[in-house]
Phi, psi and omega in degrees: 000143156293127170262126153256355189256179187232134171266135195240164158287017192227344182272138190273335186237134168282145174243001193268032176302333200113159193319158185301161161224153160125185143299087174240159198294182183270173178281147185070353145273332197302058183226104191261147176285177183277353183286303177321312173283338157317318222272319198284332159309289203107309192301129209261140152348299183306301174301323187301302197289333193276320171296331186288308191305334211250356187094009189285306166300129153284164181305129175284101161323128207242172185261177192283329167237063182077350185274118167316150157227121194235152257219163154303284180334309183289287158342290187316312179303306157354304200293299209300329183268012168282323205288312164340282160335275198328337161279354208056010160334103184333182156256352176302312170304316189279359172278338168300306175284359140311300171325302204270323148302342202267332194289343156120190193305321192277051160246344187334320202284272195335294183322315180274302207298320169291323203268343185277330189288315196285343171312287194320275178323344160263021135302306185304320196264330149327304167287352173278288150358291160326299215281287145025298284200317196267309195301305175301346161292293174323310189277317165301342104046264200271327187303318165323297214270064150227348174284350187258354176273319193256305170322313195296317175298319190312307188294340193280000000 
């Protein structure tokens, strides 16, 4: 993948998660509740607040009486840091590269450099897979052909 979008010192969200996904509102209607972003996540009120709490979140806007309010942009972070999860990315890590986005362009060098670490490792644990993966054939396989030898004995 290609990066084309630009992470700024004023952006609040990295954007390159993938396409929007769920119902979402137009930009500048998008002021979604913490309920909402459940229903659009999957992710529980608690992980929204926890993520907020550890810097994983950029500051969430409230409402005039306090209920968080969260943007499409606030989504896209969302997306990206489930794609994060999915790699096994620390969270320690993914709160350091949230840091470094927020701290602005001249981290770009960190930025490539964590996501490159983390690339390596879903190769590595891909291939780990694979080999895995060979194995469980190999035995489904031999259970096949040795459950189709006793059928065969049965019949005989």
């Amino acid at each position: 993948m290609t990066v084309t979008e630009t992470e700024t010192t004023d952006t609040s969200a990295d954007t390159c998660a993938g396409p929007p996904q769920g119902n979402r509102r137009p930009d500048g209607a998008d002021r979604y509740t913490i309920s909402e972003v459940v229903a659009l996540t999957g992710l529980t009120a608690h992980t929204l607040r926890w993520y907020e709490r550890i810097g994983l979140m950029p500051h969430i806007d409230r409402s005039h009486t306090g209920q968080r309010r969260y943007t499409n942009r606030d989504l896209d972070w969302l997306a990206l840091v489930g794609k994060l999860r999915l790699t096994g990315m620390p969270v320690a890590d993914m709160v350091r590269y949230a840091e470094l986005v927020r701290a602005g362009d001249h981290t770009y060098t960190e930025r490539f450099e964590l996501l490159q670490q983390t690339r390596a490792d879903v190769l590595n644990r891909i291939a780990e897979l694979q080999d895995t993966l060979a194995v469980l054939d190999r035995k489904i396989g031999f259970y096949a052909d040795a459950g189709n030898a006793l059928a065969s004995e049965r019949t005989a």
